[in-house]
N, C-alpha and C positions, 0 to 999 in steps of 0.2 A: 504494500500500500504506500503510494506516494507521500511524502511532505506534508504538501498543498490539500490531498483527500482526507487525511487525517487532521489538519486544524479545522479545513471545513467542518467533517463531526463535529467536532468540540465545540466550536461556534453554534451548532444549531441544538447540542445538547443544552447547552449552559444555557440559549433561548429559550429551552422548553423548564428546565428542573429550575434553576437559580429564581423565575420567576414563582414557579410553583411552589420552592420551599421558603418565600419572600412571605406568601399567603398564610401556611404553615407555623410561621414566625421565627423561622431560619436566617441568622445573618447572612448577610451576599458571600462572605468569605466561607463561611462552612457549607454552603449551596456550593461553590465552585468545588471545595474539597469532594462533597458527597459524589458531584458528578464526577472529579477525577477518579473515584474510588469502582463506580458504575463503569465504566471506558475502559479498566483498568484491567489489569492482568487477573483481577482477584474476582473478576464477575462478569464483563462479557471481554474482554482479551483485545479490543478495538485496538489500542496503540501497539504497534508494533515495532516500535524507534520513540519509547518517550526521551530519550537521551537527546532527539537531535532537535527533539520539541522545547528541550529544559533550555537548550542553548536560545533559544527563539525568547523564550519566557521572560532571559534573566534579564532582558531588556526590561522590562517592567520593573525589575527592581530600583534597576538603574535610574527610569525616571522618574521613579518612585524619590527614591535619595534628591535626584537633583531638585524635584519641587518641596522637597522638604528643607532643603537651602536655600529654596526661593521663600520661604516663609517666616526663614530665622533673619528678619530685618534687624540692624544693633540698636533700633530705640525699643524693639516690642521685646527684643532679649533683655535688656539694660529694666525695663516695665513689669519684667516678670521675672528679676534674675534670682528674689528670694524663695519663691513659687518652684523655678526652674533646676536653676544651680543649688541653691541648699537642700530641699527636700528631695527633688529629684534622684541628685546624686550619690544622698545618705540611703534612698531607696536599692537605688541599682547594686552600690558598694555592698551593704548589708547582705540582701537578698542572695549576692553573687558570690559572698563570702560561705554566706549558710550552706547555699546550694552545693559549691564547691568542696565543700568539708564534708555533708553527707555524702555524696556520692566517693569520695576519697575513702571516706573506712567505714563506710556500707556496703560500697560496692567491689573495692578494692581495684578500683583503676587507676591510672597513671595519674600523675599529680597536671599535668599539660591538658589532656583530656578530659578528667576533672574540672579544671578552668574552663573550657570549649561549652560544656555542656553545662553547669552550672551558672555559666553568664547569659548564655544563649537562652537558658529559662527564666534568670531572671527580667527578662524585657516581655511586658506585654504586648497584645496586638492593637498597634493606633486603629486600625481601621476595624476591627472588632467591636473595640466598646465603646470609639466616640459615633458609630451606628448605631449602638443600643442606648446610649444615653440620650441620644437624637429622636429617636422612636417615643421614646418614652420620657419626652421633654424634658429632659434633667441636666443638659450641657450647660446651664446658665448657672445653676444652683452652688451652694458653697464643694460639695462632693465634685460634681460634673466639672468645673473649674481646674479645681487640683487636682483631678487625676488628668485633662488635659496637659495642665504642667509638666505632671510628671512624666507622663505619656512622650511628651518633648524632648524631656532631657532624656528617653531613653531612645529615642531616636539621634540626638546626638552622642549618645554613649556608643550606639551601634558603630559606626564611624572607627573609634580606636580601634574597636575589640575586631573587626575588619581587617585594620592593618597588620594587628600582633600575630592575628592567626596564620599566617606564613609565618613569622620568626618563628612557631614553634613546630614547623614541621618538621623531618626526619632526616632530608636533608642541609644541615645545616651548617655543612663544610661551602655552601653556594653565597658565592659573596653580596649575589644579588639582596639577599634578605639581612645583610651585616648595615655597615656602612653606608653602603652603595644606595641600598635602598631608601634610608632617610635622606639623604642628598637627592635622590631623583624624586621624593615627595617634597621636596623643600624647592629645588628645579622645577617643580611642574606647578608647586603655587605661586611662587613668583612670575612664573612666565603667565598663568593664566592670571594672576593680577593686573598685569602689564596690559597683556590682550586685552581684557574685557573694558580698562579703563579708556585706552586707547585707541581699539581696534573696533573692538563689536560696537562699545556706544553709537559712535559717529556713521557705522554700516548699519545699526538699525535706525539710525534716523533716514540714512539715505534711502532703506528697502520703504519704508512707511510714508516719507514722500513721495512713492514712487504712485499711491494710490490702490497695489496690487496686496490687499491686504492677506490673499492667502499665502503670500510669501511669508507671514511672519511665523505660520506654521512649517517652511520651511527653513527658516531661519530658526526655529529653536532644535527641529532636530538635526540639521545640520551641525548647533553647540554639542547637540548631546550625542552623538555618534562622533562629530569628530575629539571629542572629549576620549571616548571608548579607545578609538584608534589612539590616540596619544600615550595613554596609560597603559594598553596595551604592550606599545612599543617601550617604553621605559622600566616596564616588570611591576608595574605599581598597581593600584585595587583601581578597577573601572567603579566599581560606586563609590571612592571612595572621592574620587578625581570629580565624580558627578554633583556629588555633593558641597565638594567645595566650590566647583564653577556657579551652582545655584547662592552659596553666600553672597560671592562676589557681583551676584548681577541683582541681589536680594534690593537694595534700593534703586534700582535702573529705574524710569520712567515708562519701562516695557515691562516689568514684568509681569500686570494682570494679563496682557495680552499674551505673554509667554506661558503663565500660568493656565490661559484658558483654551490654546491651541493644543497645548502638551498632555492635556488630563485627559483627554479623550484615548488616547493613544497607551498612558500609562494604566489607565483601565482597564484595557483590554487586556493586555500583555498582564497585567497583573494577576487579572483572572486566570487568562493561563497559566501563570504561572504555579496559579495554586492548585489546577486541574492537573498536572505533572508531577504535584507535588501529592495530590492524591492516589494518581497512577499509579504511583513507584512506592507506596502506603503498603507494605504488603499485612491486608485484613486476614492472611493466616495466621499472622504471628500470633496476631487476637487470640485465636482457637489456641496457639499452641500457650503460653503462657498470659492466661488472663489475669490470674493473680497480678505478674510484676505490670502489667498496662494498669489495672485498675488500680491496682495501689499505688504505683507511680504519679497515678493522676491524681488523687486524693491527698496523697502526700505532699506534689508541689502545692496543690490548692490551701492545706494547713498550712506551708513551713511560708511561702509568699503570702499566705494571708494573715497570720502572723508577724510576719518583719512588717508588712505595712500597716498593721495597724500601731505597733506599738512605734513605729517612724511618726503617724498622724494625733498621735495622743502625744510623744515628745512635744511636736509643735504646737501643742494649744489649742486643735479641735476635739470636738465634743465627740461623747462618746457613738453618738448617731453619725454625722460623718466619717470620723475612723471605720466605721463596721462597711461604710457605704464607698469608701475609698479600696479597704480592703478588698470588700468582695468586686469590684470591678477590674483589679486590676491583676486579679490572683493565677488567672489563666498565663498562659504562653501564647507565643506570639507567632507574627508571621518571619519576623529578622530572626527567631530561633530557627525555621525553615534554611533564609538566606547565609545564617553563621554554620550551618551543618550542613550545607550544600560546598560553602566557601572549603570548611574542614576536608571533606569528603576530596574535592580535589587537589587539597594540600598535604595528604596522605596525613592527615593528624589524628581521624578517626575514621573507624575500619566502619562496613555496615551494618556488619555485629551490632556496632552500640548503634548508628543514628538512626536504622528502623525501630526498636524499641521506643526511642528519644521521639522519633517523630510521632509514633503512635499516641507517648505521651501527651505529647504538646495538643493534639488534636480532640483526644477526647477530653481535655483539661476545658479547652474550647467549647465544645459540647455541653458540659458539665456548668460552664459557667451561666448561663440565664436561668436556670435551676433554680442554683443559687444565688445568685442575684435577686430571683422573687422569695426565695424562704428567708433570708435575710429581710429584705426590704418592707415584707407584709407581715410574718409571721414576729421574728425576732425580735425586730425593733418595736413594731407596736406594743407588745407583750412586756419591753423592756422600758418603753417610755412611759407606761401603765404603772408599771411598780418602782419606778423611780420617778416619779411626777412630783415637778418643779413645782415649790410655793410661789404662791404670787407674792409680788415683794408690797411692803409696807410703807405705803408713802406718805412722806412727813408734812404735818400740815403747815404748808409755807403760804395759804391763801393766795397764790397766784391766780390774777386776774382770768387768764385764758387756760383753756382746758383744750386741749387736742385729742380727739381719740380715734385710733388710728396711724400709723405713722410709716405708709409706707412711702411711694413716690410721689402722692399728694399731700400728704399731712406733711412731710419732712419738707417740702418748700414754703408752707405755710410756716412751718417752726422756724428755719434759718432767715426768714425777713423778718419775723419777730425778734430775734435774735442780734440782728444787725441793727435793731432801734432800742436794743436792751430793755425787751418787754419780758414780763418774768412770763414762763408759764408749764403746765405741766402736761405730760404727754403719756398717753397709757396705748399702748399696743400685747396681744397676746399672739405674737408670731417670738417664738422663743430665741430662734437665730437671730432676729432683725435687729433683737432685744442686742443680743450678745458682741454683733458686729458692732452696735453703734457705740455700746460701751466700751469694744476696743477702742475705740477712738476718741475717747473722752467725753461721748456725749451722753446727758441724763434722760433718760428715758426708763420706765416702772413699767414690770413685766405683770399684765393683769388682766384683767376679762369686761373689756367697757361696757358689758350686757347686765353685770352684777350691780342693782342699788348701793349696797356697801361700796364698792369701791368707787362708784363716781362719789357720794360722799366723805370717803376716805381723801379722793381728790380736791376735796371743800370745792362744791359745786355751785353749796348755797351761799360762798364768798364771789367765786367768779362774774366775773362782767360779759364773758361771751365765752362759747362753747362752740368748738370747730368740731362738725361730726366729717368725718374722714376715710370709715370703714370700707374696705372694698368689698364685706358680703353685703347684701342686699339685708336678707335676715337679721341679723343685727342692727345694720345701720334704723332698720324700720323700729327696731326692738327698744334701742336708744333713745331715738325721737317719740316714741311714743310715750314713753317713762319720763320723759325731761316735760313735756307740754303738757301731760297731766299733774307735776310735780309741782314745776316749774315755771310755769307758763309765760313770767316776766324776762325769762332769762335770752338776752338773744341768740338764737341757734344759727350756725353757716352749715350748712349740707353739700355734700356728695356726694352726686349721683353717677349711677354705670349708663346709664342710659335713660331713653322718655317713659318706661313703665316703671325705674325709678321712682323719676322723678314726681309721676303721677303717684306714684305711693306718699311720696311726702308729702306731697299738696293736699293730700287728703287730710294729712295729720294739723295741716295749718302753717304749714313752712311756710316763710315767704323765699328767704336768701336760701337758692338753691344754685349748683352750679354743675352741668355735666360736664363730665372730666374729661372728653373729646372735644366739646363744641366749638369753646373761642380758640382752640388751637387751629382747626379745621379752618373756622370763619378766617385767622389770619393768615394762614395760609395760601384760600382764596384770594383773598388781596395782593399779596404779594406777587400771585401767580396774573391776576390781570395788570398788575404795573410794570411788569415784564415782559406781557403779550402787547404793550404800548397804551394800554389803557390808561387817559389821566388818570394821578391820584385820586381826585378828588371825585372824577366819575364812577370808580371802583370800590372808592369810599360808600359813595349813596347804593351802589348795585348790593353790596357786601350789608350795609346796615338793612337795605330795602325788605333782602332775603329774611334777614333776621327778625325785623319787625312783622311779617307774615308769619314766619315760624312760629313765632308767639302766638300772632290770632291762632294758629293752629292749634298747636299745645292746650290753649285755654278753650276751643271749641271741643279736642279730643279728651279734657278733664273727664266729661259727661258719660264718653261712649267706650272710654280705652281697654274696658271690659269685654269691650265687643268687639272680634279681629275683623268683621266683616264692616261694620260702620268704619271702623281707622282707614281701612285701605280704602274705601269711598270714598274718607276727606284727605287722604292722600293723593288723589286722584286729582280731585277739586283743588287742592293746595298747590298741584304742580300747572295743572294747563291756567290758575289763577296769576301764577309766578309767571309764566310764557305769556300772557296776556299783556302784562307790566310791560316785557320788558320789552316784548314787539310793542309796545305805545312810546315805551320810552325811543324807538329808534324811528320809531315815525315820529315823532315831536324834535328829531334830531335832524330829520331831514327836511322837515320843514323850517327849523332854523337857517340852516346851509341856503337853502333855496329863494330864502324873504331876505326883504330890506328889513331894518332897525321900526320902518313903519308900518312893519307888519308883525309886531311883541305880540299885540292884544289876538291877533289871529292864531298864535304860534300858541297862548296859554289857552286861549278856548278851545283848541282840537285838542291840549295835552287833559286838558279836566275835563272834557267827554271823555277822552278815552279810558281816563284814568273811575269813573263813574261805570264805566260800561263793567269796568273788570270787575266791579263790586254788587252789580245788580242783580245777580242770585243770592245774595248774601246782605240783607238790607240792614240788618240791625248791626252784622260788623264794619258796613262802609260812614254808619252814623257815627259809630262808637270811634271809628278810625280816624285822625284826622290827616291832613294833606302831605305826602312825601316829607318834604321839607322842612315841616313845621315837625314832622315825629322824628326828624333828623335834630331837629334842633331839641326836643325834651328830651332823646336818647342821650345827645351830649351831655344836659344839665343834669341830665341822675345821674352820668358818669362822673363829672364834676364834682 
């Protein structure tokens, strides 16, 4: 079977499974694996030359490495160097130390190959679990963050442990790997410094003036192959050489476009890569000693989810994060593949060990969303249950303003009181939000603003005004209604998610309500027509015009918002009412254009018909309404 016949399979297998077990809820990377393992010698025997496929593959690593260079910019490294460099690196060292020492007088292997394979598991899979925390909305959260980080540094840890692994192969009378070979890495970044600052900048200006923008897809792999070819020739690591041409072009003014030509291609190749890696997977071994596969896999899972957790509880998070850092990052990786493939050809380690190793690493993979949800649902609940945080005691200092709530809205509301040194007190029950803000000096009381007690533990019945801030609905309604029946003198500011909200509190008597979209939105607007060339000031009336309609709206839909089927009728109403406007307003504009200065009185009589017409299905809100201009000018004075 040809080459060419054989990726074709591959390509229409991975179309058909990788999607199916996407459905399933299989990450992409263990989808490619499963299908290498199907293709494979161990089930239907398709490749017949995975060896000349691996070669094909390891290009994916490669561009893999180089966009991973293109992403270590030195101000986002410098942004996240304590993130990166300290915790990272006490991760990889530790892990890589443990790993190393059990398998040395566990297994009784060489102290060299010991190193190999010990490091190789200590690095997780990037693409593994910033997927899974992607899926399951968690990349932003304090956990998802940090293991990004570390995720980082151990893609730049892959890099040395690259290099070393030639110095410790078998031949080591070869001067290539002495001497020789740090000079031709130190020769090959210096010249690709030179290059890139020198050479490629000013020829990618030239390729992109040229118009022919898919050349820049040939301009990056042009870097990265002839990158290969260089490193080749010198005896040096081709991802190693890859990786560093991606630093160097890391703040280029090309590099989304480099990034965004290259990923398509590193995709693919990637995938293959891991379909080869599946291949060559031999699932007998399974059969023949399942014992050391499963307990090898459970075992990295404890001893790596061990060192990181006790790495993330040295630095100062909680014990929820730690458990959530742990288990994400407890698996093996995909550079464990590329360090044992690197091995393998450096005669460092025989197959003996890196089919076992590989088996490990894969069902560690497997194993890890498991665990991932018995941690996350089971463990933690169970433990935040019987370790539940007192709400703190807050001292009655009778500050005027009371905030409840304090996450992206309440917290700009706090820091302009703050800059006019207004005292006030602030109660949120998001326990982390609690914890961050105190690293940072700021006062904030960890508590439940739904509880009587503690708004007057907050001396409520001292305050002069009360920010309601909450972003569940439930509460927010729970608070407001407690305060107006209590309270009723007290002035309340509201936060709303949205206009059923917002109709929730109007019910209650709010008047000062504010939706947390809106005036962003409306400014936005604006800005967006004084840049499509629209006067200020004509953008200003369209923008206000919109908004004082919205309101008759709002207060016509108080009545019905109960009713989905009345709302979207005066939605209806509301918008061809809005279209009415604004075609008057451009015919009153062309009849200005069109008249002399002696024709004012004509120009206002056809704007106030028209302006009449737009309101005569609606008689009592064109009475209650008064004239453009004149509710342009009471808008101002209530802003005032």
């Amino acid at each position: 079977m040809s080459l060419l016949l054989q990726i074709t399979l591959f390509l229409a297998a991975a179309l058909i499974l990788v999607p199916l077990g996407k459905r399933l809820g299989i990450a992409t990377v263990l989808g490619y694996l499963f299908t290498g393992v199907i293709l494979g010698p161990s089930v239907l025997n398709i490749a017949s030359d995975p060896e000349s496929i691996m070669h094909l593959a390891e290009y994916g690593v490669i561009l893999l490495m180089f966009l991973i260079g293109l992403e270590l910019r030195p101000q986002r490294l410098w942004q996240m160097r304590r993130s990166i460099f300290l915790i990272g690196s006490a991760q990889v060292l530790i892990t890589g130390v443990v790993l190393m020492l059990t398998i040395w007088l566990l297994f009784q292997q060489q102290l060299s190959s010991s190193f190999v394979i010990g490091f190789a598991l200590a690095l997780s899979s990037t693409a593994f679990v910033l997927q899974m925390l992607t899926e399951k909305q968690q990349l932003n959260t304090t956990h998802g963050q940090q293991s990004f980080s570390i995720l980082l540094f151990q893609d730049i840890a892959a890099i040395p442990l690259l290099a070393i692994i030639p110095m410790l192969a078998v031949k080591q009378s070869s001067t290539s790997h002495g001497i020789a070979y740090f000079a031709a890495i130190i020769a090959a970044f210096t010249g690709l410094f030179l290059f890139s600052r020198y050479v490629m900048r000013p020829f990618f200006r030239f390729v992109a003036q040229s118009g022919a923008t898919e050349l820049i897809t040939a301009v990056g792999l042009f870097i990265v192959l002839g990158v290969v070819l260089l490193m080749n020739s010198l005896g040096v690591s081709t991802t190693l050489g890859a990786f560093l041409t991606g630093v160097l072009l890391a703040d280029s003014e090309f590099r989304h476009e480099l990034e965004a030509s290259i990923n398509p291609f590193k995709g693919l190749l990637l995938g293959l890569f891991f379909m080869t890696v599946g291949m060559t997977t031999p699932i007998a071994l399974f059969v023949e000693m399942p014992v050391l596969i499963i307990g090898g896999a459970l075992l990295l899972l404890l001893l790596k989810g061990c060192v990181l957790l006790g790495v993330a509880r040295y630095f100062k998070y909680d014990w929820r994060n730690s458990l959530m850092i742990a288990t994400s990052l407890a698996q093996g990786g995909e550079f464990a593949y590329v360090l044992l493939s690197v091995a393998r050809s450096e005669k460092v380690l025989s197959d003996a060990l890196i089919q076992p190793v590989t088996l490990i690493v894969t069902l560690s993979m497997v194993l890890t969303p498991m665990l991932y949800w018995l941690v996350s649902s089971v463990l933690i609940p169970r433990f935040e249950k019987t370790e539940q945080a007192q709400y703190d005691e807050i001292p009655d200092q009778h500050a005027p303003m009371i905030i409840a709530g304090f996450g992206r809205f309440g917290q700009i509301i706090a820091r302009v009181a703050h800059m006019q040194h207004i005292a006030f007190t602030a109660v949120d029950h998001n326990l982390q939000r609690i914890d961050f803000v105190r690293r940072y000096g700021g006062k904030l009381y960890y508590g439940d603003p739904t509880q009587p007690e503690l708004l007057r533990s907050a001396g409520i019945q001292h305050a002069k005004i009360f920010i309601l801030a909450l972003d569940d609905v439930e509460d927010s309604i729970t608070v407001a209604r407690y305060i107006r029946l209590n309270y009723p003198q007290l002035p309340l500011l509201a936060r709303a998610r949205d206009r059923h909200h917002l109709h929730l509190l109007r019910d209650l008597g709010i008047e000062y309500i504010w939706r947390e979209t809106y005036l962003s939105s409306l400014g936005m607007a604006f800005r967006a027509l004084c840049e499509l060339g629209i006067p200020e000031e004509k953008a200003h009336q369209s923008v206000e015009l919109f908004r004082d309609i919205d309101e008759q709206l709002l207060d016509q839909q108080q009545r019905i918002y109960t009713d989905d089927q009345k709302v979207y009728e005066s939605y209806r109403n509301f918008i061809t009412e809005l279209e009415h406007l604004f075609e008057s307003d451009s015919k009153a504009q062309q009849l200005q254009s069109a008249s002399d200065a002696d024709f004012g009185d004509q120009f206002e009589d056809a704007f106030d018909d028209e302006f009449d017409d737009a309101f005569e299905n609606e008689p009592e809100a064109a009475d209650a309404a008064p004239p453009q201009q004149d509710r342009l000018d009471i808008r101002r004075k209530e802003q005032d």
